[in-house]
C-alpha positions as CSV (number, residue, x, y, z in Angstrom):
1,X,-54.4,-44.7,20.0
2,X,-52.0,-42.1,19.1
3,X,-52.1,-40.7,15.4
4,X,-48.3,-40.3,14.5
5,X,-47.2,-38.6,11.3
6,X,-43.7,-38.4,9.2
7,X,-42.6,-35.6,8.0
8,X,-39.6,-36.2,5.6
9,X,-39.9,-39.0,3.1
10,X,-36.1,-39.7,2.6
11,X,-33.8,-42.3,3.6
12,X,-34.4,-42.1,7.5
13,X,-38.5,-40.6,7.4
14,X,-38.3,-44.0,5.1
15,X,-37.3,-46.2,8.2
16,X,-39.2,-44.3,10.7
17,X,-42.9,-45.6,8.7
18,X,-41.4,-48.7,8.8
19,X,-41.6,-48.9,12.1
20,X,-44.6,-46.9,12.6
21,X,-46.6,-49.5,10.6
22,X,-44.7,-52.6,11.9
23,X,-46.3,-51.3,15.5
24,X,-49.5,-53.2,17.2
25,X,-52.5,-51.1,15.1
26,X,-54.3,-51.1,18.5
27,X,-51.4,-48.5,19.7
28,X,-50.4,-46.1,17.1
29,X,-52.0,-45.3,13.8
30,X,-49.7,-44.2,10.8
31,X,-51.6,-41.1,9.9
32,X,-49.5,-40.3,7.5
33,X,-46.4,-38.7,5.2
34,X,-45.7,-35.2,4.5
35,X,-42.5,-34.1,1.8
36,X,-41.6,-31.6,0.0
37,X,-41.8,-33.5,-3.1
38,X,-45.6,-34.8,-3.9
39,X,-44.2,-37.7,-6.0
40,X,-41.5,-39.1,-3.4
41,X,-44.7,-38.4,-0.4
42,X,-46.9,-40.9,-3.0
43,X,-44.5,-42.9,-3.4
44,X,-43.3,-43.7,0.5
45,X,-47.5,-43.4,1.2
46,X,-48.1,-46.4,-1.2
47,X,-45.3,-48.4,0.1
48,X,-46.6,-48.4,3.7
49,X,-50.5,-47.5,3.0
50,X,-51.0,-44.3,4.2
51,X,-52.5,-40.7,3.0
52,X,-50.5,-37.9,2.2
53,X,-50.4,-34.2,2.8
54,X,-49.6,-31.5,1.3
55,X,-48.6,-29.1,4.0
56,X,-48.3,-28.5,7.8
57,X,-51.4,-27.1,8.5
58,X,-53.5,-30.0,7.0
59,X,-51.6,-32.2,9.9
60,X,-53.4,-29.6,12.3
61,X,-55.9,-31.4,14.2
62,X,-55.2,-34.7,12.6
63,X,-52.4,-35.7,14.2
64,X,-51.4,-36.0,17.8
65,X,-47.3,-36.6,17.1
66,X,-44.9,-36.2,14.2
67,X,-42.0,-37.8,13.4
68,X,-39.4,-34.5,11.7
69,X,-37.0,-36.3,9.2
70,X,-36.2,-33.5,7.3
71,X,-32.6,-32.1,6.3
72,X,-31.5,-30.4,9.5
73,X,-31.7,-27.1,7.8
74,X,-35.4,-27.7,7.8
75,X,-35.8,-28.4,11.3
76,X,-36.7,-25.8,13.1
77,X,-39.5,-24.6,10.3
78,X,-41.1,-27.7,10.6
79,X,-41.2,-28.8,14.1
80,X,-42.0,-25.3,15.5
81,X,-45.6,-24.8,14.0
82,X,-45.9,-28.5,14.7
83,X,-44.9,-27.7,18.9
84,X,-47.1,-24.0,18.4
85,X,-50.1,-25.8,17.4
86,X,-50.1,-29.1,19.8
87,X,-48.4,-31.5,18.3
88,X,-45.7,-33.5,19.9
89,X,-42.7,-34.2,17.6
90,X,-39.6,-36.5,17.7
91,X,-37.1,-34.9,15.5
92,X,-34.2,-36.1,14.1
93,X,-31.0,-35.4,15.5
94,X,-29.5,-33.1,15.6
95,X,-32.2,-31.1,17.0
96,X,-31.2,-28.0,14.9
97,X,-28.9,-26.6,12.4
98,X,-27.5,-23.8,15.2
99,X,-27.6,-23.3,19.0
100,X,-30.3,-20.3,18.8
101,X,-33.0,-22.5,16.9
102,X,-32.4,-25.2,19.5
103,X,-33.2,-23.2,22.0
104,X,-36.1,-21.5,20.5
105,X,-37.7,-25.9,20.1
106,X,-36.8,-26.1,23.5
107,X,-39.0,-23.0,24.9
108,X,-41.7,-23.7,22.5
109,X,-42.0,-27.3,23.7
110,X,-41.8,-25.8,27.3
111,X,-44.9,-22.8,26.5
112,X,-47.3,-25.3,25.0
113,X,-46.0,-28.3,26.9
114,X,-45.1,-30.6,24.4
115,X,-43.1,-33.5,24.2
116,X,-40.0,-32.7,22.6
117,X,-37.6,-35.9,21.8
118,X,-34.7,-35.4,19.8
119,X,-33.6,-38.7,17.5
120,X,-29.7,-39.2,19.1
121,X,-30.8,-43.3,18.1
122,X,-27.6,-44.5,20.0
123,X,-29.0,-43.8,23.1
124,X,-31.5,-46.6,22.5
125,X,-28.9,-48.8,21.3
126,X,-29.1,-51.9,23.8
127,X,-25.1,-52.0,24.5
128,X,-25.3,-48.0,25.7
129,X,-28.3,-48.5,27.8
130,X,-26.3,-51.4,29.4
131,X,-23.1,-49.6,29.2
132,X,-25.1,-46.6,31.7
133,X,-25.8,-49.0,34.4
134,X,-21.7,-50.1,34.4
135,X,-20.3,-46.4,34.4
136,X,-19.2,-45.2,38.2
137,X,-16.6,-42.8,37.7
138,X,-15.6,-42.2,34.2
139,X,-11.8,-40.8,33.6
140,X,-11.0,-41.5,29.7
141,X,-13.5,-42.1,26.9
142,X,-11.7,-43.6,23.6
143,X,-14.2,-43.1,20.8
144,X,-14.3,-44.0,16.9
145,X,-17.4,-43.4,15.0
146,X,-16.1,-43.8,11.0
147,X,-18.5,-44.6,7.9
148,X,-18.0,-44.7,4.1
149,X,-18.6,-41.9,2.2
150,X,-22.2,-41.3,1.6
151,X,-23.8,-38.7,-0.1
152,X,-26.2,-38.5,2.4
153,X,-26.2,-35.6,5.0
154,X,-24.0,-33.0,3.1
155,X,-25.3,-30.0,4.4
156,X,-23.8,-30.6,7.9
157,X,-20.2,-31.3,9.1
158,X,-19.5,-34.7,10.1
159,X,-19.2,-33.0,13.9
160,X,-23.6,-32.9,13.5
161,X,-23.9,-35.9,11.2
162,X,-21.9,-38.3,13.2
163,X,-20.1,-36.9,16.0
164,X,-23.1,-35.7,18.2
165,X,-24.1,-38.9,18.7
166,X,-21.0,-39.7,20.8
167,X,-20.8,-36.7,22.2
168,X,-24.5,-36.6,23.7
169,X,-23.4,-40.4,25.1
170,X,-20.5,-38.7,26.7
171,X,-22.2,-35.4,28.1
172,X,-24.9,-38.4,29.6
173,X,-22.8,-41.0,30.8
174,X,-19.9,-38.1,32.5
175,X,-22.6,-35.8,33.4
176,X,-20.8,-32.5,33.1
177,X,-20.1,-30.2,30.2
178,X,-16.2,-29.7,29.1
179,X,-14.1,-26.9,30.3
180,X,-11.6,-27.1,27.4
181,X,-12.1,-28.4,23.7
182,X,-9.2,-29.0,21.4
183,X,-10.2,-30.1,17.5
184,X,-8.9,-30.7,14.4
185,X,-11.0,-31.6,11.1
186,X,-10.5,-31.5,6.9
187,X,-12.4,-31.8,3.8
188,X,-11.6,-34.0,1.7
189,X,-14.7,-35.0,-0.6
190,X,-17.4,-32.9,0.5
191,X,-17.2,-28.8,1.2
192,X,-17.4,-29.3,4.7
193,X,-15.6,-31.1,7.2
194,X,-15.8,-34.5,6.7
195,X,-13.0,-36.1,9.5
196,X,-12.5,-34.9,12.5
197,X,-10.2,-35.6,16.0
198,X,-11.3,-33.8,19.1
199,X,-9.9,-33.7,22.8
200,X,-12.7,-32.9,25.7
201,X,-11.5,-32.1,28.9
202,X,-14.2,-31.9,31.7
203,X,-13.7,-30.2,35.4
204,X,-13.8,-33.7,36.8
205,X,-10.4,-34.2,35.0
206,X,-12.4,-36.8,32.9
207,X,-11.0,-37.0,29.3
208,X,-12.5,-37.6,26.0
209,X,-10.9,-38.5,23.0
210,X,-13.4,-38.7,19.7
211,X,-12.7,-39.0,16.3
212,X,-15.2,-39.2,13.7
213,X,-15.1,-39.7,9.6
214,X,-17.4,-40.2,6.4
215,X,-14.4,-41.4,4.4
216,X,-13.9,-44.0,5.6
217,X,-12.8,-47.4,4.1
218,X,-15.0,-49.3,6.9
219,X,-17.7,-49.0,9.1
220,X,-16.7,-48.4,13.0
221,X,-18.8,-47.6,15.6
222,X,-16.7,-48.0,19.1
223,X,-16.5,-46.4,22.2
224,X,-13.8,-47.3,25.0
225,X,-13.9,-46.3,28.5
226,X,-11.8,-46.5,31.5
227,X,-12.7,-46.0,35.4
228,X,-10.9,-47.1,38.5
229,X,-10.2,-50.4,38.0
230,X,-12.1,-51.2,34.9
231,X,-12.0,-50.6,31.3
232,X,-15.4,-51.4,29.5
233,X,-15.8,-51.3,25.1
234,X,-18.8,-51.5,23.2
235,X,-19.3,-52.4,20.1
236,X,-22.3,-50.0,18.8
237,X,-23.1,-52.2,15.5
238,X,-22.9,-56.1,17.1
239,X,-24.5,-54.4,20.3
240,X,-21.6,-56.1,22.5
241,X,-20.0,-54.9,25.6
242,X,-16.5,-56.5,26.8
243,X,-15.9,-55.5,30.8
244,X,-12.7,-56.4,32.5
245,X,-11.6,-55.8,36.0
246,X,-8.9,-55.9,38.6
247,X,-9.7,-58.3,41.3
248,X,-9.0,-57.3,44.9
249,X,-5.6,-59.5,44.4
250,X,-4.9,-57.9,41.3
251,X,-5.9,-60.4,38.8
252,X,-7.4,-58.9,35.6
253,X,-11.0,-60.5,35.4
254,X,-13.8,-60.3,32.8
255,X,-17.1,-59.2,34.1
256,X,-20.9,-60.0,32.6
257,X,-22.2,-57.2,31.2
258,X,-25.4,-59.1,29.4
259,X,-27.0,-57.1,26.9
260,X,-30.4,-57.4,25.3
261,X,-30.4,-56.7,21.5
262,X,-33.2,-54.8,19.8
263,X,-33.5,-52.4,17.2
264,X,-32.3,-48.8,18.2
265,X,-35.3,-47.1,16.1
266,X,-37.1,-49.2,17.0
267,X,-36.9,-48.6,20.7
268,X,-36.4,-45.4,20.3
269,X,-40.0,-44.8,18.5
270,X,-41.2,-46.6,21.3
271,X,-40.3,-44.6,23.9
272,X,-41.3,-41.4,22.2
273,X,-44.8,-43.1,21.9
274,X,-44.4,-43.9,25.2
275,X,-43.9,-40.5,26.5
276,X,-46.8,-39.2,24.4
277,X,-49.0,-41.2,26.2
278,X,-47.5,-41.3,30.0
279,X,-46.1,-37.3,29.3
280,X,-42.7,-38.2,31.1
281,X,-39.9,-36.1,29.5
282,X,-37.8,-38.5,26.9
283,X,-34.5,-40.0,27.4
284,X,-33.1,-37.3,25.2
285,X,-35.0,-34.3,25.4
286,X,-34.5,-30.7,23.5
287,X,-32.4,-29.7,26.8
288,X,-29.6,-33.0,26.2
289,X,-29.9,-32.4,22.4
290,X,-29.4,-28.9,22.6
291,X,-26.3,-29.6,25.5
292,X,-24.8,-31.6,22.8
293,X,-25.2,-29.0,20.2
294,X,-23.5,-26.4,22.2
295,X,-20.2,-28.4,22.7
296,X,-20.6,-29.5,18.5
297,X,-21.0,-26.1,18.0
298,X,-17.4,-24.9,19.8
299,X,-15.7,-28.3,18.4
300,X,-16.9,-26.6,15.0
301,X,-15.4,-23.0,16.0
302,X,-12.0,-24.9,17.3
303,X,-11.9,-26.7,14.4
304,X,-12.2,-23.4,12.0
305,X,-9.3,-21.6,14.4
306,X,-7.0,-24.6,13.5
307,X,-7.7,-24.4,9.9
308,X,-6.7,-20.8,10.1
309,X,-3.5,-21.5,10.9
310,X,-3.1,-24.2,9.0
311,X,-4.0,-21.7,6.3
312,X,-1.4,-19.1,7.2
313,X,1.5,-22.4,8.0
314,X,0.8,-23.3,4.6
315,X,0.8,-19.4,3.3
316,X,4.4,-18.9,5.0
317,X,5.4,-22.0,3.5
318,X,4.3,-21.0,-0.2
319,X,6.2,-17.1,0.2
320,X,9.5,-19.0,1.8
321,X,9.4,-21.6,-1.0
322,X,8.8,-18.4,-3.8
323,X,11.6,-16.4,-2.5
């Protein structure tokens, strides 16, 4: 029996004690909810009939695991007393709101050997854990990850709200980090960057092309991907893979690529159970959530230096225009 907590009450720590309470009572126990608002904590601990607390330290000794689905600004002040005091923690992605703090999760988890997973849900998606046995040598990734605009996850760029997840994929499925990063990204209804394009180019000569929005007029989750003699797409939402081949007489053929559909949180919470119990190291761990941070970081810094001149194209423009 583990005792699992949820810190975060919100939209996603909503859907994580759904889960936790739709799981076999004989495996896990919903211990309970922690938020920083008492009345939205009641509220979310009515719903799915379990206690409250009122701070981090009452989870001490009560708990063995905690779900963190708190702002990402948050993360690193909850889920390092929580990995200090013995607690294993799934935290949402991404793991932090800056390289430094990810690396300090991933040395605490490592000095008071914890399990540290790190919520990149698409992992768990069935049609990416399908697409993994597939890959061979991967040379081009085509990838679109667009939703409408949501209030939702403001206080990150859309690089760490919805990028990252493609980008761990990528990092996993080409195994290397990039060598060169090109990006481009805009506001347009938030004050940070709400689309972006970026160009990954890895040592293997392996290419990556990903463009993410929150502005979107539809929801698209795609990813396209071409090796020798194959080009493979997933669909992320229908949980569908389309594989076709060359045959040895060079006749394009469509290959099976069966895939077993489940829901991603679902398996996900799972696994992380799984590894509290068994104390194997998660799919995505703090060291492939904190890789992934790294290369959202520089996309982030690329993106800035292209806005800079954007800024001073559109300066020049303004004082040719004036004179």
């Amino acid at each position: 029996m583990i005792r699992c907590a949820v810190a975060g009450a919100g939209a996603f720590g909503e859907n994580h004690l759904r889960v936790l309470r739709s799981l076999p009572p004989d495996s896990v126990e919903l211990a309970g909810v922690l938020d920083s608002d008492p009345t939205r904590a009641a509220q979310a601990a009515a719903k799915y009939q379990c206690r409250t607390f009122s701070s981090l330290a009452e989870l001490y000794g009560q708990v063995d695991a905690v779900i963190v689905a708190t702002p990402t600004i948050a993360h690193e002040a909850v889920a390092a007393p929580l990995l200090e005091n013995g607690i294993d923690v799934l935290i949402e992605k991404p793991i932090s709101f800056d390289v430094h703090s990810a690396e300090r999760l991933t040395k605490l988890a490592q000095d008071n050997q914890r399990i540290l997973q790190v919520g990149h849900l698409e992992r768990f998606n069935p049609a990416v854990r399908a697409l993994e046995k597939i890959v061979t040598t991967p040379l081009f990734f085509e990838v679109h990850r667009m939703s409408i605009f949501s209030p939702r996850s403001l206080d990150v760029d859309v690089v760490l709200d919805l990028m990252i997840h493609d980008i761990e994929i990528v990092l996993a499925l080409v195994k290397q980090q990039p060598c060169e990063i090109r990006a481009a990204g805009i506001s347009i209804l938030s004050e940070k960057v709400d689309i972006a394009n970026v160009r990954l180019q890895f040592p293997s000569g392996c290419v990556a092309n990903l463009t993410a929005s929150r502005v979107s007029t539809e929801k698209v989750r795609k990813l396209r991907l071409f090796q020798p003699s194959e080009y493979v797409s997933i669909d992320y939402t229908k949980q569908e893979i389309v594989a076709i081949g060359v045959s040895p007489q060079r006749q394009i053929q469509f290959k099976p690529a069966p895939v077993t559909k489940g829901e991603p949180l679902l398996l996900e919470v799972q696994h992380f159970l799984d590894c509290v119990r068994t104390r194997n190291q998660p799919l995505v761990g703090a060291q492939e959530a904190t890789d992934a941070l790294r290369v959202a970081a520089s996309i982030l810094e690329k993106i800035e230096e292209h806005n800079g001149i954007v800024r001073q194209t559109l300066s020049n423009g303004s004082a040719v225009a004036s004179v």
